[in-house]
C-alpha positions in Angstrom: 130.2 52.0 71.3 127.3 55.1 70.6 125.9 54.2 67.0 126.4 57.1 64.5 123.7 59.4 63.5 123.8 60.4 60.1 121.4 60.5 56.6 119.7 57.1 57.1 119.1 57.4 53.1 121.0 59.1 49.8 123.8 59.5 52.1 126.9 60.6 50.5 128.6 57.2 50.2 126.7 56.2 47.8 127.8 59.0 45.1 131.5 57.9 46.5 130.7 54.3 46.2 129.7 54.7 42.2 131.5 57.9 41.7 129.9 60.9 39.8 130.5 61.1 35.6 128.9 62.9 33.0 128.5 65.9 29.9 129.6 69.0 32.4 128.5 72.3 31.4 129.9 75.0 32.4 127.5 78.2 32.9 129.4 81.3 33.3 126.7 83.5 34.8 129.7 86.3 36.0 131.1 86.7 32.8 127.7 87.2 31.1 125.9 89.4 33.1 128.3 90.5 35.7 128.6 94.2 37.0 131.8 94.1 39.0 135.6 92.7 38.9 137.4 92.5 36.4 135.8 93.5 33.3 132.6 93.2 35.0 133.0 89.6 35.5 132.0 89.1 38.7 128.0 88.9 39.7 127.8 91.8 43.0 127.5 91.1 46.5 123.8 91.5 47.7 124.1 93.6 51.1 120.5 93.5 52.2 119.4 90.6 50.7 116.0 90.1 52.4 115.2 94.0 52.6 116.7 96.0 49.3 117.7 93.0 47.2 120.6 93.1 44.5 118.8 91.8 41.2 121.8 91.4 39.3 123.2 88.9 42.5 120.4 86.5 42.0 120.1 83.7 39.2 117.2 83.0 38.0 116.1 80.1 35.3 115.7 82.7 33.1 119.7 83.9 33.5 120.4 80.1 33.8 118.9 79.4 29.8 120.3 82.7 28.7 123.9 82.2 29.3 123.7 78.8 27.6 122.1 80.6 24.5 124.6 83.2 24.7 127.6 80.7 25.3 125.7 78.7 22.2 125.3 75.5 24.2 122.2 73.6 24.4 121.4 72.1 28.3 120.4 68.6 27.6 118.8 65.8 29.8 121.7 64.8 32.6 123.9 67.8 32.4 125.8 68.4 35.4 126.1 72.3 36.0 128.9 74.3 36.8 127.9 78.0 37.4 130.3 80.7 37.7 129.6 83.8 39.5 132.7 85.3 40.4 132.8 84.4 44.5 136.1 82.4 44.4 137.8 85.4 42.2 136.2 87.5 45.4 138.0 86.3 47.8 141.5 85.9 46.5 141.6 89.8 45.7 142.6 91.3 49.1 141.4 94.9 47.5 137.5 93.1 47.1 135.0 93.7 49.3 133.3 90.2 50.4 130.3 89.1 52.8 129.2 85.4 53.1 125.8 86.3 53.8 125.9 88.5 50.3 127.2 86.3 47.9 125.5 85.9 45.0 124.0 82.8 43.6 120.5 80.5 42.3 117.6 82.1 43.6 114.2 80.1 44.6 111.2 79.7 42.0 108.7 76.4 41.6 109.7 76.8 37.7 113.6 76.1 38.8 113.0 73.4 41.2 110.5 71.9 38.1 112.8 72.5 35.3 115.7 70.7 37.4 113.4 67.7 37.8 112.2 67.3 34.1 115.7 67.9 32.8 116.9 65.3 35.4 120.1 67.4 36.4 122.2 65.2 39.0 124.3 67.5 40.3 125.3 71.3 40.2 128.3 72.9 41.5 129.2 76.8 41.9 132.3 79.0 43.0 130.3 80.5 46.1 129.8 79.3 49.7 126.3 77.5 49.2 125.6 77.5 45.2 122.4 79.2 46.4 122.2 82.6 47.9 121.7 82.1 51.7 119.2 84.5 52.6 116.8 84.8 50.1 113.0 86.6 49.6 110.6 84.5 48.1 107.8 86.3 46.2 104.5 84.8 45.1 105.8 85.7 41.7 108.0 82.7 42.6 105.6 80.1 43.5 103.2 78.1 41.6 99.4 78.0 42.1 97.9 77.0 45.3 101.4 77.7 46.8 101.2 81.7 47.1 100.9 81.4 50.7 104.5 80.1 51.1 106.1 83.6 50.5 108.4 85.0 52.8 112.4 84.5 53.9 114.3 81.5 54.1 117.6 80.3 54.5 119.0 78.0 51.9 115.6 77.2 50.6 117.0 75.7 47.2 118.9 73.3 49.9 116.1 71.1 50.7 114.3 71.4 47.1 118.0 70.0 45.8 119.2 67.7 48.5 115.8 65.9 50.0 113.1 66.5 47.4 114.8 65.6 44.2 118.7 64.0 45.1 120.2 66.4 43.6 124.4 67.0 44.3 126.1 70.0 45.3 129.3 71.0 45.4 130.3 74.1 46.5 133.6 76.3 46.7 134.4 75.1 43.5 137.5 77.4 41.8 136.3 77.8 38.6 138.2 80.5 37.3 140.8 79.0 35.2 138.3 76.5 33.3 136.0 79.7 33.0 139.3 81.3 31.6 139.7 78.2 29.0 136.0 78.1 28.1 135.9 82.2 27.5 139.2 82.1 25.0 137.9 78.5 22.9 133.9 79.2 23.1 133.7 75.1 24.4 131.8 75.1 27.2 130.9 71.3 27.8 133.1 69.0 28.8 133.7 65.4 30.5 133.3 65.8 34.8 134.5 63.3 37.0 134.5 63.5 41.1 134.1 60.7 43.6 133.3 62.0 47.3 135.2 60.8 50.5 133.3 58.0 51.8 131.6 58.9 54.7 128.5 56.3 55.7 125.4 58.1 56.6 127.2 61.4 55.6 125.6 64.7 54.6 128.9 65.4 52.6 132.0 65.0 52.4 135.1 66.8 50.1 135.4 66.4 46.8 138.2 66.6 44.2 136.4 67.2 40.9 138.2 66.7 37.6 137.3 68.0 34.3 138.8 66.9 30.4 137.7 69.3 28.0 138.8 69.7 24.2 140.1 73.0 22.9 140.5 74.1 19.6 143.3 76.9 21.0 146.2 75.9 19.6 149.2 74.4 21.9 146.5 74.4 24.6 146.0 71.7 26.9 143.4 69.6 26.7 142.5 68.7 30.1 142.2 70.9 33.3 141.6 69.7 36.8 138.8 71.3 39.0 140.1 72.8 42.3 139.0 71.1 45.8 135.6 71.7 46.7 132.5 70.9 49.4 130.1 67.9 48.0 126.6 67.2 48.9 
């Protein structure tokens, strides 16, 4: 019998074998600084993302800290991140233009890939194809010293800063519109997550059937709501 080839380390049965747990915050990057949808909820679609970029489809650090001081949640050590952008919302509405390539989503910079190391995130999730935008210009704006060189395009850059460098989880094609909806009406934005991925040995990922229990002080309002099937990494 052929032996499997596969991750030969930090495969993902090891985040199914001890399951995933943990303060969820959920970053609602649409509804703060979105242009389009419904009441501009939605982040737009980048069409030419490597020649006449969409500023307002990238998110930066900067849009990461500012929706958590507008949403007045503090990011601690551990957090797992949920970010909202709109995508999932995208897709369902048969009026709404859409383009995989031009999804918005976290955009490359050293102080990111830094910031997610210090703060010692462990896992991030998003509502779009690759929680990243897939085509992507890096400036040396974005790079630290000594590393200016490295400028250009890359696919899914954030993918092996994330994944290989620092262990970090994603899960992606996450439907996060009716927690958004919950969080938006209440102003709670953290929350208890819970997933456990299908145990795959030597897997690069696997899916994933998050769940999330949140308090609300709406009144007659459930307390728990139950994160939608998504892609794990």
């Amino acid at each position: 019998m052929p032996k499997p080839s596969g991750r030969g380390a930090a495969d993902s049965s090891y985040a199914a074998g001890t399951g995933i747990a943990g303060r969820g915050v959920l970053l609602d990057v649409g509804r703060y600084k979105g242009s389009d949808g419904p009441d501009d909820s939605w982040l737009p679609l980048d069409a030419n993302p490597l020649e006449e970029a969409e500023p307002d489809a990238a998110i930066t650090l900067d849009d990461l800290k500012a929706t958590a001081d507008a949403q007045g949640v503090r990011l601690r050590e551990h957090d797992i991140l949920l970010i909202r952008t709109g995508a999932i919302e995208r897709t369902q509405d048969p009026n709404a233009e859409w383009d995989p390539f031009g999804e918005p989503g976290l955009t490359y910079s050293d102080d990111l890939i830094e910031w997610v190391h210090e703060m010692d995130i462990p896992y991030i999730g998003a509502d779009n194809l690759a929680v990243e935008q897939i085509f992507q210009t890096v400036t040396e704006d974005d790079l630290g010293e000594g590393r200016k060189s490295l400028h250009g395009n890359y696919a899914l850059p954030l993918h092996g800063a994330f994944l290989r460098d620092l262990g970090v989880s994603l899960n992606e094609v996450l439907d996060l519109s009716e927690l958004a909806a919950q969080c938006a009406e209440d102003g709670i934005y953290e929350f208890l997550f819970t997933a456990a991925p299908l145990n795959f040995e030597m897997g690069t990922g696997g899916p994933v059937n998050p769940v999330v229990l949140k308090a609300t002080d709406g009144a007659g309002e459930e307390g728990g709501s139950e994160g939608r099937r998504g892609r794990g990494r």
